[in-house]
DRENFI-495718 format. One record per atom (N, C-alpha, C): x negated, y negated, z; atom name. Coordinates in Angstrom, 3 decimals, decimal comma. Layout:
BEGIN
X  Y  Z  CA
...
//
This chain:
BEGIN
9,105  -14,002  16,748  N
7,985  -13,182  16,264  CA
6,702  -14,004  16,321  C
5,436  -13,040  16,684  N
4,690  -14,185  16,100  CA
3,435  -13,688  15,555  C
2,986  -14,785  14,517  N
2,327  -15,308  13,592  CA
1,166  -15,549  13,857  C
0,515  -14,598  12,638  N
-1,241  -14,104  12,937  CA
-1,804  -15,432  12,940  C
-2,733  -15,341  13,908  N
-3,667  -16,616  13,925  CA
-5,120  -15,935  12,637  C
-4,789  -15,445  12,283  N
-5,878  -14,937  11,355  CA
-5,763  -14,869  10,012  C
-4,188  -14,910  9,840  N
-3,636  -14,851  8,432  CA
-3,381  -16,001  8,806  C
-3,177  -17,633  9,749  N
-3,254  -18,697  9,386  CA
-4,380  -19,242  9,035  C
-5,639  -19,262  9,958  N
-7,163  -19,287  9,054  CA
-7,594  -18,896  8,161  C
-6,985  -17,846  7,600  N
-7,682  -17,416  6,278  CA
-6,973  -18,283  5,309  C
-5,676  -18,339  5,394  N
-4,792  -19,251  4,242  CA
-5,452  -21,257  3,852  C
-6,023  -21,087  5,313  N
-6,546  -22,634  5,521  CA
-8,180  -22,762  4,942  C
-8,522  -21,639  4,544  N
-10,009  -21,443  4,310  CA
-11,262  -21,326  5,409  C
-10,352  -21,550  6,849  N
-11,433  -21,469  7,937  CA
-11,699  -20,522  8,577  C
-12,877  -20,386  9,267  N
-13,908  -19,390  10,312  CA
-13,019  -18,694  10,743  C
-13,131  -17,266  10,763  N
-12,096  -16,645  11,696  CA
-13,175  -15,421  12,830  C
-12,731  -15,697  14,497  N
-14,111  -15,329  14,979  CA
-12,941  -14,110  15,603  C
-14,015  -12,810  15,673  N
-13,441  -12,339  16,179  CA
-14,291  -11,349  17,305  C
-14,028  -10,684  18,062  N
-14,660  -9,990  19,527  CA
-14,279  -8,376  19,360  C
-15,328  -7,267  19,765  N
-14,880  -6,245  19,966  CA
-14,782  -5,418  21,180  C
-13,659  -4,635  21,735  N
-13,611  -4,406  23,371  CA
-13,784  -2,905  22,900  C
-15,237  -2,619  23,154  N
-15,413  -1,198  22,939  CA
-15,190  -0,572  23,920  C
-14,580  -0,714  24,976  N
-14,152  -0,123  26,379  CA
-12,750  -0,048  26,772  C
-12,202  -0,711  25,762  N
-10,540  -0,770  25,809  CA
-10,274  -0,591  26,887  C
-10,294  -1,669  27,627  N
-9,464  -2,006  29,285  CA
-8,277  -3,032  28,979  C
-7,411  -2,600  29,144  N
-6,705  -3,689  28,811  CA
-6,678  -5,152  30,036  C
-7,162  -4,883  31,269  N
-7,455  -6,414  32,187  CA
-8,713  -6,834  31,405  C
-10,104  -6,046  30,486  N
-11,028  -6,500  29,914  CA
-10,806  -6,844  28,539  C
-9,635  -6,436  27,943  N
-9,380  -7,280  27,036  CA
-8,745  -8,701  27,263  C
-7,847  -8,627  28,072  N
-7,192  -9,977  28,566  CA
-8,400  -11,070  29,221  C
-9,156  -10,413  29,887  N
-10,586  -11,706  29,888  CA
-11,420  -11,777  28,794  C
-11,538  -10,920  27,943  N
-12,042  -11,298  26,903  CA
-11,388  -12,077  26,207  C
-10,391  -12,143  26,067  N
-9,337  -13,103  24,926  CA
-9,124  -14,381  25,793  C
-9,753  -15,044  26,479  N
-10,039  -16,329  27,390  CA
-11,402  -16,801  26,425  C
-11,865  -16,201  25,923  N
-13,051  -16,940  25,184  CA
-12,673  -17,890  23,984  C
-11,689  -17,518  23,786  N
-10,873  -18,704  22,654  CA
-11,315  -18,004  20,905  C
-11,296  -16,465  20,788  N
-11,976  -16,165  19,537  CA
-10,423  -15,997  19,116  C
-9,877  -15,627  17,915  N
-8,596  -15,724  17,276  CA
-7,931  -14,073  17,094  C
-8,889  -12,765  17,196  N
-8,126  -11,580  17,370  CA
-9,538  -10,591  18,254  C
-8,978  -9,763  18,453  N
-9,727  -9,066  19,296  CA
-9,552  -7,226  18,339  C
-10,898  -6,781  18,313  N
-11,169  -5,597  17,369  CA
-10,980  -4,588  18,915  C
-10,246  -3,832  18,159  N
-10,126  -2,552  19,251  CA
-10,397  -0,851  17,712  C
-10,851  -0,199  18,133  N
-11,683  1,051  18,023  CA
-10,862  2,304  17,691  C
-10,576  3,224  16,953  N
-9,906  4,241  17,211  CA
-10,418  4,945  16,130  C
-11,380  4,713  15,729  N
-12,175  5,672  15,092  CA
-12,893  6,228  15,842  C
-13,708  5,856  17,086  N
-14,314  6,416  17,882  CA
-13,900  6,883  18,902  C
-12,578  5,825  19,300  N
-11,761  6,730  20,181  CA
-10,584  7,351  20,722  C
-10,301  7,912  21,385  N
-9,134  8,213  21,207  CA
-8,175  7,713  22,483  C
-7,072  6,526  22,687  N
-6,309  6,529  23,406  CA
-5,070  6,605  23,189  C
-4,720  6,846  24,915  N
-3,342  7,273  24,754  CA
-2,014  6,223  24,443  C
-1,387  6,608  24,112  N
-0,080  5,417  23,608  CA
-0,007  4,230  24,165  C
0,365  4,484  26,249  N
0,409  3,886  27,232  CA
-0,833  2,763  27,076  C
-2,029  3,698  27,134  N
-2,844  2,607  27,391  CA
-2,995  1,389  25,848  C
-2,824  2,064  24,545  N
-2,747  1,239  23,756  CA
-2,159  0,230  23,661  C
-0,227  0,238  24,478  N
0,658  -0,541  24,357  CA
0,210  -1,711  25,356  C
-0,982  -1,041  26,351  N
-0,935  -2,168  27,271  CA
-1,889  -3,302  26,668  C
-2,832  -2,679  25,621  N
-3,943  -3,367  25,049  CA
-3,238  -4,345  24,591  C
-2,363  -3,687  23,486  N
-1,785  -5,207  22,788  CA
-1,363  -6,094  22,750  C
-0,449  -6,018  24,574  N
0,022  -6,577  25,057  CA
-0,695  -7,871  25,743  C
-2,237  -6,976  26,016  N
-3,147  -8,118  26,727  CA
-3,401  -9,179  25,823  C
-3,689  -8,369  24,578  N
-4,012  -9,605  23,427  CA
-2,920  -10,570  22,777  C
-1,450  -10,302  23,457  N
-0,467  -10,937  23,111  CA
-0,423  -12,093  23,944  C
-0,608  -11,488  25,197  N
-0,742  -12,530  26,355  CA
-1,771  -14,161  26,434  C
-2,668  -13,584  25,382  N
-3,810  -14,495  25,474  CA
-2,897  -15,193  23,571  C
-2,110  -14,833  23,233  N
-1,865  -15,273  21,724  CA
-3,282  -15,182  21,018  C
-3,966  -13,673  21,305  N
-4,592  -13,496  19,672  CA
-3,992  -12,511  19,034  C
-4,544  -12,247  17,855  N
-4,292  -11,059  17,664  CA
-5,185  -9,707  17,254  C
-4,087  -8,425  17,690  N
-4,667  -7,329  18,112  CA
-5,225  -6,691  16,860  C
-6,653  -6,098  16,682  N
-7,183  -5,900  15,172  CA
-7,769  -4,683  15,699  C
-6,879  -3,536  15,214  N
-6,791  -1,799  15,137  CA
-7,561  -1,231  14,283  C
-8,839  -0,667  14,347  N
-9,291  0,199  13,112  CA
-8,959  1,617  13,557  C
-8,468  2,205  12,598  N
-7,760  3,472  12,449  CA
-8,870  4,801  12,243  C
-8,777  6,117  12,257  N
-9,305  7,000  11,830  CA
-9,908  6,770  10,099  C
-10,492  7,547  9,844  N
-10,617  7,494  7,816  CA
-9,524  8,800  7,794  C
-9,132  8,270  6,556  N
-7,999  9,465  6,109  CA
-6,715  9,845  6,939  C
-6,543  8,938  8,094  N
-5,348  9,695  8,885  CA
-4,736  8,063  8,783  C
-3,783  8,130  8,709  N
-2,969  6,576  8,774  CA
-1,433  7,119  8,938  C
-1,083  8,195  9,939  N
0,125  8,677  10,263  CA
-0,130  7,562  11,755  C
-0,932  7,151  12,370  N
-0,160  6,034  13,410  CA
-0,200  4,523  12,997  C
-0,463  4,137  11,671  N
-0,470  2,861  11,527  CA
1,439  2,441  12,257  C
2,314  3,151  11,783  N
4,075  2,671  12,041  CA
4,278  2,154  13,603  C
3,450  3,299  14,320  N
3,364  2,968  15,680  CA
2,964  1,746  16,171  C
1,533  1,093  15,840  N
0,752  0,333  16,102  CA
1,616  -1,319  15,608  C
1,859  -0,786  13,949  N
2,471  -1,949  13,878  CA
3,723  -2,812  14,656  C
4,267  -1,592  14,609  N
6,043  -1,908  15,557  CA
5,439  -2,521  17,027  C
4,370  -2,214  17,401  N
4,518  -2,176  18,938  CA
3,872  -3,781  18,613  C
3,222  -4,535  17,623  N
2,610  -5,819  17,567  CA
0,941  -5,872  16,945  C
0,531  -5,057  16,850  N
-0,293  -5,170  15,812  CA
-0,909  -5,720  14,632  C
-1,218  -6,945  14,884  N
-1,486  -7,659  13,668  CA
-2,185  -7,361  12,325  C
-3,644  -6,931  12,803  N
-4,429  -6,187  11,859  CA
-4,414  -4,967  11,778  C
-4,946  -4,489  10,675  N
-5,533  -2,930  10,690  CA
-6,672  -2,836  9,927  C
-7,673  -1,584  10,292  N
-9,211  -2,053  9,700  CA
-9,200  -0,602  9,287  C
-9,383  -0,130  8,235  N
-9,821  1,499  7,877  CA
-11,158  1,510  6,775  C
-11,609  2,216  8,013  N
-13,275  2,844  7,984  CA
-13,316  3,832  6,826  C
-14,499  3,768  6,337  N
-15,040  5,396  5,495  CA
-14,091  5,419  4,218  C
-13,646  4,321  3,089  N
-13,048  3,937  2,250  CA
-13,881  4,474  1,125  C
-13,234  5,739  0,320  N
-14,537  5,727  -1,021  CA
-13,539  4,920  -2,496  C
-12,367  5,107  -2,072  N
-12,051  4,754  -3,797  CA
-10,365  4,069  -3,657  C
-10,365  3,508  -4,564  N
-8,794  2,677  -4,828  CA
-7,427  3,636  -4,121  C
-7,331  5,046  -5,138  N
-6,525  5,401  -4,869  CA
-6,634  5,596  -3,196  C
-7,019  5,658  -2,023  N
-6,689  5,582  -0,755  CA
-6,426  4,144  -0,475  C
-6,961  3,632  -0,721  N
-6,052  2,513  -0,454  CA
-4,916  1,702  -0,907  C
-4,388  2,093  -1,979  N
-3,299  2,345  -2,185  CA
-2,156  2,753  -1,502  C
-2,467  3,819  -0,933  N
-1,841  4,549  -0,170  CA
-1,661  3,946  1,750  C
-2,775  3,170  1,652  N
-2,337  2,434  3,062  CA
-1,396  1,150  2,708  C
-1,938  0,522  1,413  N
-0,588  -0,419  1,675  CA
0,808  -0,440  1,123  C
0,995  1,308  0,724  N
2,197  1,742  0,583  CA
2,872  1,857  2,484  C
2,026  2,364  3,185  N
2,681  2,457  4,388  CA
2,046  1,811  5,150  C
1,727  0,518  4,846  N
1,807  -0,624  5,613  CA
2,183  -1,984  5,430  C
2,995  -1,914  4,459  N
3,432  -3,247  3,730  CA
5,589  -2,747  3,669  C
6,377  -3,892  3,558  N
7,803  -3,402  3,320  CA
7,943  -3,985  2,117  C
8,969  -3,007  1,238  N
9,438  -3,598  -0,051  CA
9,058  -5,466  -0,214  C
9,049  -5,693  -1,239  N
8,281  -4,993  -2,346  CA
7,336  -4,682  -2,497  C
6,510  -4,923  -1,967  N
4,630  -4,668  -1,747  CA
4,729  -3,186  -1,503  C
5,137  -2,422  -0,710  N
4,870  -1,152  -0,286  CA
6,396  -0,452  -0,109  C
6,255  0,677  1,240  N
7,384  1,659  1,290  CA
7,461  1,817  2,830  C
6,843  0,452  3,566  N
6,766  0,988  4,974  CA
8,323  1,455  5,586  C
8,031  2,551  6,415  N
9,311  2,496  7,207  CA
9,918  1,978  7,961  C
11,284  1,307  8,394  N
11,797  0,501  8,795  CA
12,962  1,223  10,279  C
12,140  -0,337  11,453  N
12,221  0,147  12,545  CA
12,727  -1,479  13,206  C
13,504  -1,565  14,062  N
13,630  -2,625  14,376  CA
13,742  -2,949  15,893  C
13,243  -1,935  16,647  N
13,791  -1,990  17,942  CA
12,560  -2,353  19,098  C
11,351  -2,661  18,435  N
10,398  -2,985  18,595  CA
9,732  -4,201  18,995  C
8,513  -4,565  19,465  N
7,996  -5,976  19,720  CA
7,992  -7,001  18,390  C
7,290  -5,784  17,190  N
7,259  -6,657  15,979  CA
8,252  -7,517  15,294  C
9,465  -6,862  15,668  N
10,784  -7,390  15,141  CA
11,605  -8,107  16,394  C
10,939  -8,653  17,578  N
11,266  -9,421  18,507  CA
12,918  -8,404  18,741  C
12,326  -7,194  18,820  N
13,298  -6,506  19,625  CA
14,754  -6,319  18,952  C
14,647  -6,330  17,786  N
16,511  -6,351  16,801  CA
17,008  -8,087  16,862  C
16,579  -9,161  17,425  N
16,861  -9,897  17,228  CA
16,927  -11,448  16,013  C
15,987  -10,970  15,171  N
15,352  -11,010  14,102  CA
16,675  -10,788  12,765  C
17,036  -11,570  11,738  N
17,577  -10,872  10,597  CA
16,464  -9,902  9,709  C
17,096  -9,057  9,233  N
16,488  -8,091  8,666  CA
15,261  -8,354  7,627  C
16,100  -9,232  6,529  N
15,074  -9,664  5,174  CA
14,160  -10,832  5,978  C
14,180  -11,374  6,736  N
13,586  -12,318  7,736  CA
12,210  -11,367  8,159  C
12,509  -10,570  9,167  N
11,536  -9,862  9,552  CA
10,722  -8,754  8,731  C
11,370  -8,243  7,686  N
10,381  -7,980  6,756  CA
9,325  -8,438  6,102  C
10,182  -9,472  5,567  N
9,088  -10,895  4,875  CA
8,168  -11,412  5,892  C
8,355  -11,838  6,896  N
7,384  -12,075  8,235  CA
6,125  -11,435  8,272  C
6,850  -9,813  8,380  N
5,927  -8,818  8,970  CA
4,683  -8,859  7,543  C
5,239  -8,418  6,339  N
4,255  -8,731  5,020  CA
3,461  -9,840  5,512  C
3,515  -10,948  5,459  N
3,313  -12,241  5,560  CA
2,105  -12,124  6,669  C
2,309  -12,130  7,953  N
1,733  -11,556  8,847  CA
1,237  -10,564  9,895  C
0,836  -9,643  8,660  N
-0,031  -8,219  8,843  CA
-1,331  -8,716  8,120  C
-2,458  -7,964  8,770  N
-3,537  -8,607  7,664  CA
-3,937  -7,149  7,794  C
-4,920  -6,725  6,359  N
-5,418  -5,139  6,246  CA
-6,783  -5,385  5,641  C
-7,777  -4,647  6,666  N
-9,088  -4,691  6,608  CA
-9,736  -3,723  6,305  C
-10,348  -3,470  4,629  N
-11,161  -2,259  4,494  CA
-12,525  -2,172  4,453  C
-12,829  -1,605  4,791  N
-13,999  -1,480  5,281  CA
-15,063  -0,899  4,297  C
-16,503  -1,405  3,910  N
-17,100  -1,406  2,637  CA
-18,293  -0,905  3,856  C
-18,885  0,900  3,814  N
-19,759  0,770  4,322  CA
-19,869  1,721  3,506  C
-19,441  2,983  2,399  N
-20,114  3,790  1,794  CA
-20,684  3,942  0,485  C
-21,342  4,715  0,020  N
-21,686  4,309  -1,394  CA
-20,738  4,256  -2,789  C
-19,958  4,852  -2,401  N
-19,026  5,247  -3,337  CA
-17,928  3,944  -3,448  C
-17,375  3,508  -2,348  N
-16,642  1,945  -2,530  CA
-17,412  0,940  -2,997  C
-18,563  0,606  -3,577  N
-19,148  -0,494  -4,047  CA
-18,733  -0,151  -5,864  C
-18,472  0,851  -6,129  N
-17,974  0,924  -7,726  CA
-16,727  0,624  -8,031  C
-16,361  0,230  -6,440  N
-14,596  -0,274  -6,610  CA
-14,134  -1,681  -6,082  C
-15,326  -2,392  -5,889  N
-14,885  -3,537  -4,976  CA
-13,973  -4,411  -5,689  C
-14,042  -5,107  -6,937  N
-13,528  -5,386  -7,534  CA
-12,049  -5,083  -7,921  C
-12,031  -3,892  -7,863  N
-10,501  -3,167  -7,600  CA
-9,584  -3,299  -6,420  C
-10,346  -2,969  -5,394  N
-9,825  -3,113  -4,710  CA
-9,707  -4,524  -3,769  C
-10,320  -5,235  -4,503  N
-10,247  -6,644  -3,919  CA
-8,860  -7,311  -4,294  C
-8,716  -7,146  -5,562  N
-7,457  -7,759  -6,575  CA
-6,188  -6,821  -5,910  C
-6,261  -5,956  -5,498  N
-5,266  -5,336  -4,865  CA
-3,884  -6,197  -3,793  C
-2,697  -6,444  -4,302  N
-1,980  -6,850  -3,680  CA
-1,370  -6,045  -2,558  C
-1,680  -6,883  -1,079  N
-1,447  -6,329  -0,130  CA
-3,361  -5,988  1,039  C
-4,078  -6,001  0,100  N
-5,402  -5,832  0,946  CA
-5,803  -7,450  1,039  C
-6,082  -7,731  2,426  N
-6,960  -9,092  2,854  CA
-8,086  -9,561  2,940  C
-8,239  -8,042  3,217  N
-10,402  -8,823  3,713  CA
-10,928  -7,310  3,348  C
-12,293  -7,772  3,099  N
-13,246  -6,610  3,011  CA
-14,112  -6,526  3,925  C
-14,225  -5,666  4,998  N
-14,736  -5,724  6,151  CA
-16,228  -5,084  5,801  C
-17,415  -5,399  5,907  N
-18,880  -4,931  5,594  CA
-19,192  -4,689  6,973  C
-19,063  -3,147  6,569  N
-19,777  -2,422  7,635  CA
-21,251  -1,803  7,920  C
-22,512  -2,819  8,440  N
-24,066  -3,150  8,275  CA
-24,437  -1,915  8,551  C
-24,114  -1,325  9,592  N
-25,086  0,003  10,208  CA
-24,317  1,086  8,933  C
-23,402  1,555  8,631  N
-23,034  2,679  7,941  CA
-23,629  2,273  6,803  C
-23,174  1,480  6,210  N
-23,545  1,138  4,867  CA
-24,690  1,413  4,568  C
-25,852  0,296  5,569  N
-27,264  1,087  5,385  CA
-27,668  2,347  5,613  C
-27,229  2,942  6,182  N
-27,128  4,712  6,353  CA
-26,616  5,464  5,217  C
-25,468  4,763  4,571  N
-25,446  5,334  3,711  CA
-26,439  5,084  2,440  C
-27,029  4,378  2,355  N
-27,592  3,555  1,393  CA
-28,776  4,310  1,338  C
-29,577  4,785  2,424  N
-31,096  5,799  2,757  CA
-31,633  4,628  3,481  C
-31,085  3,564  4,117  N
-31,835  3,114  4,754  CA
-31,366  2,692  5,784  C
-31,037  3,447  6,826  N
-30,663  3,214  8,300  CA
-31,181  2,193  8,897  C
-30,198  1,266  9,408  N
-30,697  -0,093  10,333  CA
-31,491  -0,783  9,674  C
-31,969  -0,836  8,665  N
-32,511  -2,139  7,890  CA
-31,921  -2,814  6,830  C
-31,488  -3,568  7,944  N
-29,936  -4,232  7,327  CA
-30,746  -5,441  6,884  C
-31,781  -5,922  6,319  N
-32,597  -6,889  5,738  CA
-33,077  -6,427  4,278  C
-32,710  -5,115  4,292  N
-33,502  -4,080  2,866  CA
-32,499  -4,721  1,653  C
-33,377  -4,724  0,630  N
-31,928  -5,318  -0,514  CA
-31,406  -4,632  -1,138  C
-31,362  -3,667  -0,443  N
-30,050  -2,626  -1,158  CA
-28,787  -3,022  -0,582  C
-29,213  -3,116  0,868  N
-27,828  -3,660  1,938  CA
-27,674  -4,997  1,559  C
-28,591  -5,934  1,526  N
-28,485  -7,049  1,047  CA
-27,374  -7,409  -0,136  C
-27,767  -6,086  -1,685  N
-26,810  -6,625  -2,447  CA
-25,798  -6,234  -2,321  C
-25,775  -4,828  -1,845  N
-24,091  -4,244  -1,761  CA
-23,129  -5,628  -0,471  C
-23,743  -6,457  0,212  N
-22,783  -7,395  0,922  CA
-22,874  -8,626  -0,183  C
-23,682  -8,608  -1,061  N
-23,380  -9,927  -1,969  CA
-22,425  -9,609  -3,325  C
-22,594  -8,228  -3,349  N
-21,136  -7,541  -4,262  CA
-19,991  -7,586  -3,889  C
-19,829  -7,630  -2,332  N
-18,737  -7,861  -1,569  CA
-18,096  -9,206  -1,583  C
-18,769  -9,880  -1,267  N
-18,571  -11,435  -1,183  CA
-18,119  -12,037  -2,464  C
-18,552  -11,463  -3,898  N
-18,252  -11,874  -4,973  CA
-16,919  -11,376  -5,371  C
-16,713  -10,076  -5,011  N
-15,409  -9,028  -5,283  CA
-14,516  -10,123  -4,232  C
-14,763  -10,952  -3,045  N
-13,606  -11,198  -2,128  CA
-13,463  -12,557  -3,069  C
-14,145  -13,322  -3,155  N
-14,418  -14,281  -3,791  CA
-13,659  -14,671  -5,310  C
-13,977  -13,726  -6,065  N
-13,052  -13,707  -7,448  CA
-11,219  -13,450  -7,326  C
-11,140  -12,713  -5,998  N
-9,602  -12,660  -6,116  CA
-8,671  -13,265  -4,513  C
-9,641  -14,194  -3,992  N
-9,145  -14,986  -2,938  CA
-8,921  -14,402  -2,148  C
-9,407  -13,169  -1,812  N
-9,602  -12,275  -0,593  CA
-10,833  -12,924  0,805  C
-10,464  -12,356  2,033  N
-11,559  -12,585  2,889  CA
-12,911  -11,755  3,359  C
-14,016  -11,690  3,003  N
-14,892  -11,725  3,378  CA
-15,586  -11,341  4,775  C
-15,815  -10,396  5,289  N
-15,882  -10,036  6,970  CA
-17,275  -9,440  7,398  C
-18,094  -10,015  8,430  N
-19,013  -9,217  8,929  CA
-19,178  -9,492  10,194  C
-19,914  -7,992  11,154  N
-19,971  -7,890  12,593  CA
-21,599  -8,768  12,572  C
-21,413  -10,060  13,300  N
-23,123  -10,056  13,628  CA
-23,323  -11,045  14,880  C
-24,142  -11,389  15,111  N
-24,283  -12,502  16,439  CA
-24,319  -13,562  16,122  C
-23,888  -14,701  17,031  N
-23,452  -16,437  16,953  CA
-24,778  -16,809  15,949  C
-25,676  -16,488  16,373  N
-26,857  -17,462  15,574  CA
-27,088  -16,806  14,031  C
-26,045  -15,825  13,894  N
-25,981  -15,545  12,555  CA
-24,860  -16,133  11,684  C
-24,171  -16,939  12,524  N
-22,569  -16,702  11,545  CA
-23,289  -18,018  10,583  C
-24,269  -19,373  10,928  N
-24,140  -19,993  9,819  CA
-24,560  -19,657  8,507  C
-25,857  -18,966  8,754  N
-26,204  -18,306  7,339  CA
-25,510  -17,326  6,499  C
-24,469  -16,294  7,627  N
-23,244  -15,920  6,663  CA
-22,466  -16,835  5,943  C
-22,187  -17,098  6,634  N
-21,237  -18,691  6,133  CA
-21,419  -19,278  5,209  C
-22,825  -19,501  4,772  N
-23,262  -19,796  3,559  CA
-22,815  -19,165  2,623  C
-23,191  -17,886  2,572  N
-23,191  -16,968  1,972  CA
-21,810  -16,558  1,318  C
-20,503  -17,013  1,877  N
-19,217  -16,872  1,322  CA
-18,580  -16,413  2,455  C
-19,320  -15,503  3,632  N
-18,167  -14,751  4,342  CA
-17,436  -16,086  5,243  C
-15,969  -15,418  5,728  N
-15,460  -15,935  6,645  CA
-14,850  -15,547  8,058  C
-15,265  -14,301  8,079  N
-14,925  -13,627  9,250  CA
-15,809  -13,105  9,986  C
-15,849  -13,445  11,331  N
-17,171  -12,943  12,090  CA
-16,845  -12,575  13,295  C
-16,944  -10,917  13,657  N
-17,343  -10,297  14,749  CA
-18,506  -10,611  15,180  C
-18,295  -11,098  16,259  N
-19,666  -12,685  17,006  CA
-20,342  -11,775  18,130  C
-19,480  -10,585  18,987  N
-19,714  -10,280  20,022  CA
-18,921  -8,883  20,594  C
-19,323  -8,408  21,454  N
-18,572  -7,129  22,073  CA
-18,605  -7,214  23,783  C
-17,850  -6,427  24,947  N
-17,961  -5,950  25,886  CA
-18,972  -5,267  25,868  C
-19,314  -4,234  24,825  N
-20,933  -3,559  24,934  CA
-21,738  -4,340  25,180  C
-21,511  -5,298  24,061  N
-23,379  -6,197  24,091  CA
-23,593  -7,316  25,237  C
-22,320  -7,708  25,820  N
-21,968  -8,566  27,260  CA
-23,069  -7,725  28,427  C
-22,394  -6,504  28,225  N
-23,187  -5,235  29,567  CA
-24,016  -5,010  29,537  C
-24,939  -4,607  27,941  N
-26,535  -4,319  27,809  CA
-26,886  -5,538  28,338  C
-26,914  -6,491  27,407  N
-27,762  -8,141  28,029  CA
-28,010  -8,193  29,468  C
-26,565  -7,915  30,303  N
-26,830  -8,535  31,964  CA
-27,452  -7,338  32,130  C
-27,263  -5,690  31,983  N
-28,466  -4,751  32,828  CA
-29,589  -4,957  32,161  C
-29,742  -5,290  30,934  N
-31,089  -5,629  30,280  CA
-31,648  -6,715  31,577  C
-31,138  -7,663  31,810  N
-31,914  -9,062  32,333  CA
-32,037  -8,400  33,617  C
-31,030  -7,723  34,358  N
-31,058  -7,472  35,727  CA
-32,373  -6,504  35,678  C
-32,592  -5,779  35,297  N
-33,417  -4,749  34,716  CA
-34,949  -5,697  34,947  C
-35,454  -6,114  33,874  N
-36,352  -7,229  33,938  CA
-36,651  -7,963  35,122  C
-35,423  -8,589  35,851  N
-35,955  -8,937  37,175  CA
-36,442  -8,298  38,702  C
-35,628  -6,958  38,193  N
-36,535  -5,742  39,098  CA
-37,996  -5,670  39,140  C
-38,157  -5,076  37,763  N
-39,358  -4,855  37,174  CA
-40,601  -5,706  37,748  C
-40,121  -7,346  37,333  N
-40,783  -8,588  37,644  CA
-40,698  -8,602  38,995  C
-40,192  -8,459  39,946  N
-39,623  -8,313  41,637  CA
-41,125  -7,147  41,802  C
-41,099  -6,052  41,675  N
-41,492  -5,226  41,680  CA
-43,511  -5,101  41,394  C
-43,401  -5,763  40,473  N
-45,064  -6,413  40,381  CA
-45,432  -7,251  41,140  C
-44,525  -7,995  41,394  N
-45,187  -9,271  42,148  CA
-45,974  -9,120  43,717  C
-44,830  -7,639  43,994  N
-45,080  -7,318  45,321  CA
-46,834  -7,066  45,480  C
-47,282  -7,019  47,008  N
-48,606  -6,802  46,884  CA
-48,636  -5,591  46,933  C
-49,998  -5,176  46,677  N
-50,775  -3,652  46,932  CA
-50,191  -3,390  48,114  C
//
């Protein structure tokens, strides 16, 4: 079986970087996971793929030994069983207002005693039935990590709750919703957004939970400061804008230079 590189950094207290493939290719996830970041964020709130192509995703990110970090629909968590069995390390669920739902994910995503997940063994997660039983349970607990996601107004009256929650890992701060939800779209500098991520950090903080935000390299030290330890550094999106951005620019510049 193997063993989250993300639930080993977090246990060690260190940086955990992670990448998002908003294009879910699975040959573009497998070059993305050559960058040496420790799991790779794949999307399913926004989109929708099919089984096939999912199984191949995870596989890419197996290939490279990171691991694969799934955010799910809000409110639907009937394919977390799937995802997990097939190798799935993480799971990230979006649009979180209150305890009792999450509860309810790490009833069916955790195995006795922590939860009630259902039990399957014929799978990647359980190295295929080869695995003893109480072995691969304990494993799978051990190394699953579950990421909720703090972007609405209503989960900041619960952070605390749901931080202490046995079975939840990290609190994932989600910048653009949050401030949207907050009345202030994209001004993720406003201190409303400001404190609701320093409420976060304190809620992960008081009960030895991890700490998570999406932002760019020249941001992670001042997070860092700040308590978090998990950083979405980069995407396949923002790889593609940059080079047509620059290619773009050198047209432009090509294009003036020419004479009358």
């Amino acid at each position: 079986m193997n063993p989250s590189k993300v639930i080993d950094k977090i246990r060690n207290n260190q940086p955990v970087f992670s990448m998002k493939s908003c294009y879910a290719d699975p040959e573009l996830v497998e070059f993305l996971g050559q960058t040496g970041v420790d799991c790779l964020w794949i999307c399913l709130e926004h989109r929708q793929l099919s089984p096939n192509l999912t199984d191949a995703i995870i596989r890419s990110c197996r290939i490279n030994g990171i691991d694969p970090f799934f955010r799910v629909k809000p409110s639907n968590h009937t394919d977390l069983l799937y995802l997990l069995e097939n190798g799935v390390k993480g799971i990230m669920v979006p649009q979180v207002r209150g305890p009792e739902e999450v509860e309810e994910i790490v009833q069916a995503m955790r195995f006795p005693p922590i939860g009630q997940r259902g039990l399957d063994t014929i799978h990647a997660d359980s190295d295929f039935g080869t695995v003893p039983l109480t072995d691969y349970m304990k494993f799978a607990n051990e190394n699953t990590f579950l990421a909720i996601q703090v972007e609405t107004v209503e989960i900041l009256d619960h952070l605390d709750r749901i931080a202490s929650m046995d079975g939840v890992d990290m609190l994932f701060i989600g910048p653009g919703d949050l401030s949207a939800n907050l009345g202030v779209p994209g001004q993720l500098d406003h201190q409303d957004v400001r404190d609701a991520m320093q409420r976060t950090v304190a809620a992960c903080s008081a009960h030895g939970k991890t700490c998570a935000v999406p932002c760019s390299p020249d941001q992670v030290h001042d997070y860092y400061k700040m308590g978090i330890r998990f950083f979405n550094i980069a995407s396949d999106f923002r790889y593609i804008r940059s080079g047509v951005n620059e290619t773009k620019r050198q047209l432009e510049a090509f294009a003036d230079s020419l004479p009358e």
